[in-house]
C-alpha positions in Angstrom: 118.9 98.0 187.2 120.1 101.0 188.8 123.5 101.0 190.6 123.2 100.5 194.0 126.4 100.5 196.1 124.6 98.9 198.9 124.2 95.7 197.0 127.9 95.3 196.6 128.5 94.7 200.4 125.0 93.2 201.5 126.4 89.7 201.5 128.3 90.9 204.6 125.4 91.0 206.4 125.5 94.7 207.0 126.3 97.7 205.3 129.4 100.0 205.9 130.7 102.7 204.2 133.9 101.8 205.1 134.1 98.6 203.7 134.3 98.9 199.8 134.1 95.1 198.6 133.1 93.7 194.8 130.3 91.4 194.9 129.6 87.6 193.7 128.2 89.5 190.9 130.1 92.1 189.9 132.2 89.4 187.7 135.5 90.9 185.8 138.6 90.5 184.5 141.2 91.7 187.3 138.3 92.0 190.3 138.0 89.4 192.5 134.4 88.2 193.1 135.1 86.4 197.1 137.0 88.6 199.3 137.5 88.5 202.9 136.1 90.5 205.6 139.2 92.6 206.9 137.4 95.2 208.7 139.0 94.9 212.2 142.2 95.2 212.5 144.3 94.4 215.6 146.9 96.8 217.1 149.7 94.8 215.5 148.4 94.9 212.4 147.6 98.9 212.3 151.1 99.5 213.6 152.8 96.9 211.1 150.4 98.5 208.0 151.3 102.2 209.4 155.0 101.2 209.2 155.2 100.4 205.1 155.9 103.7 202.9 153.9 104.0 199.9 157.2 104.7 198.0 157.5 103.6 194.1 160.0 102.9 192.2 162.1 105.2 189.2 161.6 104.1 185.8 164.1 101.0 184.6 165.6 99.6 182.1 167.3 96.4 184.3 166.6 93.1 183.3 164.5 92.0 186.2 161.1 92.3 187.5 162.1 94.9 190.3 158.8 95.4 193.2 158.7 98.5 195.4 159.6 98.3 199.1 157.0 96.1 200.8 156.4 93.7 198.0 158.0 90.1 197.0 157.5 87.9 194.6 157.4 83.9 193.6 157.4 82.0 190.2 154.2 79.9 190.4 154.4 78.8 186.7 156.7 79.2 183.6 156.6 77.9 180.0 157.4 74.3 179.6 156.6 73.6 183.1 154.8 70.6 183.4 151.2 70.1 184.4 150.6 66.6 184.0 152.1 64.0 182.2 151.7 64.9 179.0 150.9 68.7 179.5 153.0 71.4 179.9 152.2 75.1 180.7 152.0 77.1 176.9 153.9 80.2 176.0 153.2 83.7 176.6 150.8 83.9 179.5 148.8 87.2 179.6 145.0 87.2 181.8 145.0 85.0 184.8 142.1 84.4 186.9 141.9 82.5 190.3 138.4 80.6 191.5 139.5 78.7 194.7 137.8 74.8 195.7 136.3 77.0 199.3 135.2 80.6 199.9 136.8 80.2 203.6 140.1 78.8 201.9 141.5 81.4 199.6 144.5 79.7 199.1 143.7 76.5 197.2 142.1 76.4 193.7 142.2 76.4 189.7 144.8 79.0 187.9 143.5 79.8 184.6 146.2 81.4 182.2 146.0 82.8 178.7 148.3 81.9 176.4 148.6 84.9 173.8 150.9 84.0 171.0 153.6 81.6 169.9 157.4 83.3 169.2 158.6 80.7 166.8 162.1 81.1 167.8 161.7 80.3 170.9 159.0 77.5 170.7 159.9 76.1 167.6 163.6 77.2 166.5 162.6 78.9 163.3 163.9 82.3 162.7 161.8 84.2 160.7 164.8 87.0 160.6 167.5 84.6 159.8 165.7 83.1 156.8 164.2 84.0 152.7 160.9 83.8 152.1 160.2 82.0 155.6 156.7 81.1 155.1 158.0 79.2 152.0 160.4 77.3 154.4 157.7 76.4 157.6 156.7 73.0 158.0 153.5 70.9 160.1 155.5 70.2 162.9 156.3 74.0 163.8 153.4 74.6 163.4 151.6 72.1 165.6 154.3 73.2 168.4 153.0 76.6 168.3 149.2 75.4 167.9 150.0 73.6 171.5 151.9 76.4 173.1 148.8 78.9 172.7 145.1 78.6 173.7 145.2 78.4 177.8 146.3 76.1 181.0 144.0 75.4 183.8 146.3 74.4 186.9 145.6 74.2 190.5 147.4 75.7 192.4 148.5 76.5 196.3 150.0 78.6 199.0 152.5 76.6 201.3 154.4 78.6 203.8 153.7 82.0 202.1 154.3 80.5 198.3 152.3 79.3 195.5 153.2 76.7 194.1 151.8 73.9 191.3 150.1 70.6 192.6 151.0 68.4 189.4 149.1 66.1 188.3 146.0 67.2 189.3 143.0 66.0 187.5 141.7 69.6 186.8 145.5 70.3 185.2 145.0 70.5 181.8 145.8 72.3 178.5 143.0 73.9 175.7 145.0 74.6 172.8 144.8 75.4 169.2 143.8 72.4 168.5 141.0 71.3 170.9 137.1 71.1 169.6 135.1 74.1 170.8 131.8 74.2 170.1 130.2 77.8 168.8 127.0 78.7 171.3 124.8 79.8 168.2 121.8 78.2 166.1 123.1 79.2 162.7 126.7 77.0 161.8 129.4 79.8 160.9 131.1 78.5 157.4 129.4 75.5 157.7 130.2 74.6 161.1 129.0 73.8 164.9 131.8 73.3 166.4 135.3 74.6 166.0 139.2 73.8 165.9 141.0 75.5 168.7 141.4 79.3 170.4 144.1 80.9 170.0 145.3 84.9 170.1 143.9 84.6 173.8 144.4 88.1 175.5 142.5 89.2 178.5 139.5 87.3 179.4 136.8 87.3 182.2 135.1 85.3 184.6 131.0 85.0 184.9 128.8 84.8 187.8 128.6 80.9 187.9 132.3 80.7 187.6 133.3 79.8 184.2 136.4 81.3 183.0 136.4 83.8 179.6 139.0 84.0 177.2 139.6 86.3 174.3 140.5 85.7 171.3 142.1 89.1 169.9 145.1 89.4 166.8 143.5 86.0 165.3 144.4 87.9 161.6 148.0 86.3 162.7 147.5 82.8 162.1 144.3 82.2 159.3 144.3 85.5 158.2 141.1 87.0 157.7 138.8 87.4 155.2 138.0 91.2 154.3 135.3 93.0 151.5 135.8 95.0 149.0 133.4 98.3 147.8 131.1 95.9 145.9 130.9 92.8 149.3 133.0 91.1 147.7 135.3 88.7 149.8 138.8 89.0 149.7 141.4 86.6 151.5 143.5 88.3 153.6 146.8 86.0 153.9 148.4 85.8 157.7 152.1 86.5 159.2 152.6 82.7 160.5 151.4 80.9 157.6 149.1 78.0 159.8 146.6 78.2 157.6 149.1 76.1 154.3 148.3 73.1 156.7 145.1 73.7 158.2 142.2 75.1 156.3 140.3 76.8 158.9 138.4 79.6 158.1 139.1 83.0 159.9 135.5 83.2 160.9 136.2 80.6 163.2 138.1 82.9 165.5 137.6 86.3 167.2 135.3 85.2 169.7 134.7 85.1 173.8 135.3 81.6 174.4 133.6 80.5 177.5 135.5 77.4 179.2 134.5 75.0 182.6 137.1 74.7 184.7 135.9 71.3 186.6 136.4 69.5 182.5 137.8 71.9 180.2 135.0 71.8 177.7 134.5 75.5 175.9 131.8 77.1 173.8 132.2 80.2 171.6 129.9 82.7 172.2 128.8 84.4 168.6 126.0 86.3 170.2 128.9 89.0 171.9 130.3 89.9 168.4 133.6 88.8 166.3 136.3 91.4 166.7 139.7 92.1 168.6 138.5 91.1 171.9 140.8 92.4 174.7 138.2 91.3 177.4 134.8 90.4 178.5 133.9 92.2 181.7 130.8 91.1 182.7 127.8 92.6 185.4 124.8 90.1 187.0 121.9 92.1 187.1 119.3 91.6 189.8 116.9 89.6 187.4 119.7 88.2 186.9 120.2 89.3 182.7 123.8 89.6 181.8 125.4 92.8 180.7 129.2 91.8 178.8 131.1 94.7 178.2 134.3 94.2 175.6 136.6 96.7 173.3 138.0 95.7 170.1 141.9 96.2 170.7 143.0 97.9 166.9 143.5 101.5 166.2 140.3 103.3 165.6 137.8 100.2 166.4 135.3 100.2 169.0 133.6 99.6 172.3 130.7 97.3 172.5 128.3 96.1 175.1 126.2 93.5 175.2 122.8 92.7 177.6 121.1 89.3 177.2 117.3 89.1 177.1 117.2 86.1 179.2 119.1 85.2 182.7 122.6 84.2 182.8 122.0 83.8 178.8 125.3 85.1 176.7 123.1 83.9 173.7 120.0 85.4 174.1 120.0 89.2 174.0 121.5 92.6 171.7 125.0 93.8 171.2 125.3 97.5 170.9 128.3 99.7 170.0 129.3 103.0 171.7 129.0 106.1 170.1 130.8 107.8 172.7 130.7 111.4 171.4 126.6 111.0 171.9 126.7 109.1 174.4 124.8 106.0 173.0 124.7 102.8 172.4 123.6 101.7 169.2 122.1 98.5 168.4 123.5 95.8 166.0 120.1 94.7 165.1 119.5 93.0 161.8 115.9 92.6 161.9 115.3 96.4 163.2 118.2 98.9 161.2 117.8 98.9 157.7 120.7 99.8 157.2 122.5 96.6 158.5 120.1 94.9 156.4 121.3 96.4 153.1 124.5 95.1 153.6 124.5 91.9 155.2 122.1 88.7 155.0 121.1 88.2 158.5 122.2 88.4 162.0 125.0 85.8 161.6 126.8 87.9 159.1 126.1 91.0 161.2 127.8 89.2 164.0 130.8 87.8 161.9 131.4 91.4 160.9 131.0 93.1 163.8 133.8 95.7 162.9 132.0 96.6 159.5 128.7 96.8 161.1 129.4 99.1 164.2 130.8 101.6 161.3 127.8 101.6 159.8 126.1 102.6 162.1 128.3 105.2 163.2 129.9 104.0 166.1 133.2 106.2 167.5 136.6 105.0 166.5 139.1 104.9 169.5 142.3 104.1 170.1 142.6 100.7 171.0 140.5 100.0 173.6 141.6 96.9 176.1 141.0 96.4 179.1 137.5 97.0 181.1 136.9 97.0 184.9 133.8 98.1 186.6 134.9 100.3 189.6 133.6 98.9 193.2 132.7 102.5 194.2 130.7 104.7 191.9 129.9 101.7 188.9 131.7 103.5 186.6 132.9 101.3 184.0 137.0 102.1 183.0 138.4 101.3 180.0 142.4 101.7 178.6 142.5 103.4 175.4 146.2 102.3 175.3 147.5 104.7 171.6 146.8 105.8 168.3 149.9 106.7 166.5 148.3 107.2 163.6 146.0 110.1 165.5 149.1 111.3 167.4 148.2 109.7 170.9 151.2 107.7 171.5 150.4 107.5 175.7 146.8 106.8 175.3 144.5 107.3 178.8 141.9 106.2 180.9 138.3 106.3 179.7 135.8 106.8 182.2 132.1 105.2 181.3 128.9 106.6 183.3 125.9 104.1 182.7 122.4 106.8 182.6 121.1 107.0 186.1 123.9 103.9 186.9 121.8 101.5 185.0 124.4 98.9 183.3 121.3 98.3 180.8 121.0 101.7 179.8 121.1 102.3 176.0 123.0 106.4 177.0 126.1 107.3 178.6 128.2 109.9 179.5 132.2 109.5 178.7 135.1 111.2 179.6 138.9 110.9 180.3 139.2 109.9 183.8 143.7 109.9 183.0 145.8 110.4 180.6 148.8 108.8 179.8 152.2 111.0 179.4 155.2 112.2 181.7 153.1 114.5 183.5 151.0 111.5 185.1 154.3 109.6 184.5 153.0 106.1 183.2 152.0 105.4 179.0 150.2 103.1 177.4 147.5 102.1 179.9 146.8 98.0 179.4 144.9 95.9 181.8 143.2 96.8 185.2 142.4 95.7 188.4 140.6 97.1 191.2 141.5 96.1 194.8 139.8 95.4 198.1 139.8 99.4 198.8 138.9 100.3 195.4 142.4 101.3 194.5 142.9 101.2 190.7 146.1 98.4 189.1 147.7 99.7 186.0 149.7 97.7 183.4 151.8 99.3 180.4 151.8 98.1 176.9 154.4 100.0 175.3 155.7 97.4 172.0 159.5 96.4 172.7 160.4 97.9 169.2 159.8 101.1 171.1 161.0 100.8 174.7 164.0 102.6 175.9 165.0 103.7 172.1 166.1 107.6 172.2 164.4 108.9 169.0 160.8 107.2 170.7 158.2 108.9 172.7 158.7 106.3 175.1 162.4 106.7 176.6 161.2 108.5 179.6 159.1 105.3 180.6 161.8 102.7 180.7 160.7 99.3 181.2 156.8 98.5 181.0 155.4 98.4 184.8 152.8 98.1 187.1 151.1 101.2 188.7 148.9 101.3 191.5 146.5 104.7 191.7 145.4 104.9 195.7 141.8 105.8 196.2 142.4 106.8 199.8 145.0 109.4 201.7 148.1 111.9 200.9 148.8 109.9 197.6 145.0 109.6 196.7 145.3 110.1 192.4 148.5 109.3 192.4 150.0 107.4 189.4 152.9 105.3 191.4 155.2 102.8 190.1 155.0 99.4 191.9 156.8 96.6 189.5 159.3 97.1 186.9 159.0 94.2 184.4 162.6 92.7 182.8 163.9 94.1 179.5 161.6 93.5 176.5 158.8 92.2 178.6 155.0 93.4 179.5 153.3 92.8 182.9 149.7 91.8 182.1 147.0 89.8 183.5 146.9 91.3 187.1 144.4 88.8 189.3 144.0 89.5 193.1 143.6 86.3 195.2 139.8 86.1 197.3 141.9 87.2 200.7 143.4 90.4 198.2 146.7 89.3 199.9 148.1 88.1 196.5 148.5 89.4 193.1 148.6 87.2 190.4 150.5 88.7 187.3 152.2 87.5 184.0 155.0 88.6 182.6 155.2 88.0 179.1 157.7 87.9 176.2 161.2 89.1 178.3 163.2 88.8 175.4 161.0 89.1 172.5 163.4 91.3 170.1 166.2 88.6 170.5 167.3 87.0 167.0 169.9 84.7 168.2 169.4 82.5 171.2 172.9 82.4 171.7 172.6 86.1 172.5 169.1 86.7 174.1 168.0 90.3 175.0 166.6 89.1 178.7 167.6 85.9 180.7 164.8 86.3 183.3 163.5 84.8 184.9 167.4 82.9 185.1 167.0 79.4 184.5 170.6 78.0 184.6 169.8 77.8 180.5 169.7 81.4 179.6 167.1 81.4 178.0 163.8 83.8 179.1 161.1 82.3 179.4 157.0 83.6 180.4 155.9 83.4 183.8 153.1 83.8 186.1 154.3 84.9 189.5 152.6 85.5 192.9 152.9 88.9 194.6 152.8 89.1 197.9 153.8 91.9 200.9 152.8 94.5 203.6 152.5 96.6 200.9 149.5 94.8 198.8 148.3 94.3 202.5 147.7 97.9 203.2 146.4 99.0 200.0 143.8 97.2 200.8 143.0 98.3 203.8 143.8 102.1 203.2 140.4 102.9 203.4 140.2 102.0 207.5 143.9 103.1 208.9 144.7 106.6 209.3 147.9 107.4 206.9 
């Protein structure tokens, strides 16, 4: 289908070229998919928008999350919180993704939140640092606590008086953990299986058209290990860092998949068909006969971009997954039954799909560094994604990558890429993590700079401070711009960025303040200041004039 900017505001009943608005169908992780029309604006409004100073903050090393001028925040939800009963809200939130009950009521619906990883020190009071041989010393009911505190939480939530807040105990409020059957969406069992035990190592995610939410599974090497080949195919077990798999025998093939999960009952599928790899995200594009296209990077140094386009509607099943040779300009197909080459190596498609990584080298795909997150831009369709470092190639800023489909076709099988920014003091932000476009097509930036690195002298990243959020306006003086809207509290990153349907709020996580404490007697952050000291995850709500007139920069006159 080619890209047609005219069917991303039709649904408005008429066409402006003022009015830059995603569609129901342009489906992504940090795009909303139901945004208001706000294209007249009252005299109060205009003079109340033209009042607020597009001014961002100075880098920071404080141990708060600091907003620029304009901008104010509320804690919606926080680890431990409780969302029923028996649930509580897991550990170290990262993609969140808002679908509310009513179009025409933007501020009542169903919060879904990755959980990304367990810090046993904080969920389950063992101290890896403190102790000999630790995986020696773990037992089953650590364990289990961290299974629980990852996977994701589905809450409803709801703006009262200006704040978000939790309605406990709703029916939808629920957990899926590592522990919770998922079935895998695929006709061939996957070491002897159908369905699965859990998700966990849930990064970024997605949404699709017929709003389902998507969650990633990324580092799952962490927890099972993984299972690796040697010159000859020969498998080798790979051991992992936590040591889950001396009580649970769960193969690593289980994990590294999109997991696709309802939010009315909280039943999931696994969907084999998009590949087994590092998922950061799963962006995905409707087509108008309605075939899927599911774009997705592999987040590990030197690994790869894929893209996947079903053969049958609304099918994530059904279809190819390529891999981007982005120095051609091509996709490549990971087709067993048509590249000889795959078939000299592995048995069938299955196996092909298991070993994604191992496959897309084959066949000559472009190692990159790290790619994460994807968002489809609401303007031109050109399709962004953060290539957040490569130490080991001496990017340690990383940039922007800009994707041009051939002729804006998202189904074409050529491409042109190109670096659209690049991290580094001169452009004043590093380590580009997930994105988020805006009602005006103005791009959200997190950082992802590790907290072994931040604020240190003899690092590359002393200049940066604190990880942040960055806003680049599309529109007016500061059009290009790379400016500084949140600090995030020591240790911490700010990920998940999620704008409500009105684009009045931004929903954001910060996760692990605090993660290089060893003692918690002594913790490195006490955000977000619970009267017990002790930091904890969070999802917040942003609100403000200034999120207010970002989004409407492209219809007042700066």
């Amino acid at each position: 289908m080619e890209y047609n900017r005219r069917n991303f505001i039709s649904f408005l009943g008429k066409a402006s070229m003022a009015v830059i608005i995603a569609p129901p169908f342009l489906t992504s992780c940090g795009n909303n998919t139901t945004p208001a029309n706000s294209s007249e604006l009252s005299e109060e409004q205009l003079k109340k928008l033209k009042g607020v100073v597009l001014e961002g903050l100075v880098p920071s090393s404080e141990d708060d999350l600091l907003l620029a001028n304009g901008l104010n925040y509320n804690v919606v939800l926080k680890w431990g919180d409780q969302l029923t009963n028996k649930d509580t809200f897991g550990f170290n939130n990262d993609f969140t993704c808002f679908i509310p009950f009513d179009e025409k009521k933007p501020n009542d619906g169903l919060l879904w939140v990755n959980h990304e990883y367990a810090n046993p020190l904080f969920v389950a009071g063992f101290n890896f640092n403190a102790i000999e041989n630790p995986l020696e010393q773990r037992t089953k009911e650590q364990v289990d606590k961290e299974m629980y505190n990852v996977g994701g939480s589905i809450a409803r939530v709801k703006e009262e008086n200006g704040v978000w807040k939790l309605v406990q105990n709703d029916p939808h409020n629920r957990r899926i953990t590592a522990q919770t059957p998922i079935k895998l969406n695929w006709d061939t069992p996957i070491k002897g299986k159908t369905e699965v035990i859990g998700t966990h190592s849930n990064c970024s995610g997605g949404i699709t058209p017929w709003n389902t939410f998507l969650t990633c599974e990324e580092n799952y090497q962490d927890v099972f290990g993984d299972t690796l080949y040697d010159d000859d195919n020969n498998p080798i077990n790979a051991p992992s860092i936590l040591g889950w798999e001396k009580f649970y025998d769960y193969p690593p093939e289980h994990y590294g998949w999109v997991v696709e999960v309802n939010p009315k009952d909280g039943s999931a599928q696994k969907h084999v068909a998009l590949g087994r790899f590092a998922h950061e995200c799963c962006t995905l594009y409707e087509l108008e006969d309605k075939r899927i296209v599911a774009y997705s990077g592999d987040d590990k140094k030197d690994e790869h971009l894929y893209k996947f386009i079903s053969s049958k509607p609304r099918s994530l099943k059904e279809g190819t997954l390529y891999v981007a040779d982005t120095v051609n300009g091509k996709w490549l197909a990971l087709d067993w039954e048509n590249e000889p080459i795959l078939k000299n190596k592995f048995k069938d498609q299955t196996e092909v799909l298991v070993r994604a990584r191992e496959a897309a080298k084959l066949m000559g795909a472009t190692p990159l560094n790290r790619p994460e997150d994807i968002e489809i831009d609401p303007i031109t369709g050109n399709i962004f994604v953060s290539l957040t470092n490569n130490k080991n190639r001496n990017d340690y800023h990383g940039s922007i990558m800009k994707v041009e489909e051939t002729n804006g076709k998202f189904d074409a099988l050529t491409f042109k890429a190109s670096t659209y920014k690049a991290g580094g003091e001169e452009n004043g932000f590093s380590c580009p993590d997930n994105l988020a476009f805006d009602l005006s097509g103005n791009l959200w930036m997190t950082s992802d700079m590790s907290g072994d690195a931040m604020n240190k002298k003899d690092k590359p990243y002393m200049p940066f401070k604190n990880n942040s959020l960055f806003v680049i306006p599309r529109y007016g003086k500061d059009a290009g711009k790379v400016i500084r809207v949140a600090s995030a509290p020591r240790d911490a990153e700010l990920t998940g960025p999620w704008f409500s349907p009105d684009g009045k709020t931004l929903f954001l996580s910060v996760q692990h303040p605090g993660e290089q404490t060893k003692d918690l007697n002594n913790p490195t952050s006490k955000w977000p200041f619970d009267q017990d000291g002790i930091p904890k995850p969070a999802v917040v709500a942003i609100k403000g004039d200034l999120i207010e007139k970002m989004n409407l920069l492209n219809k007042i006159e700066l």
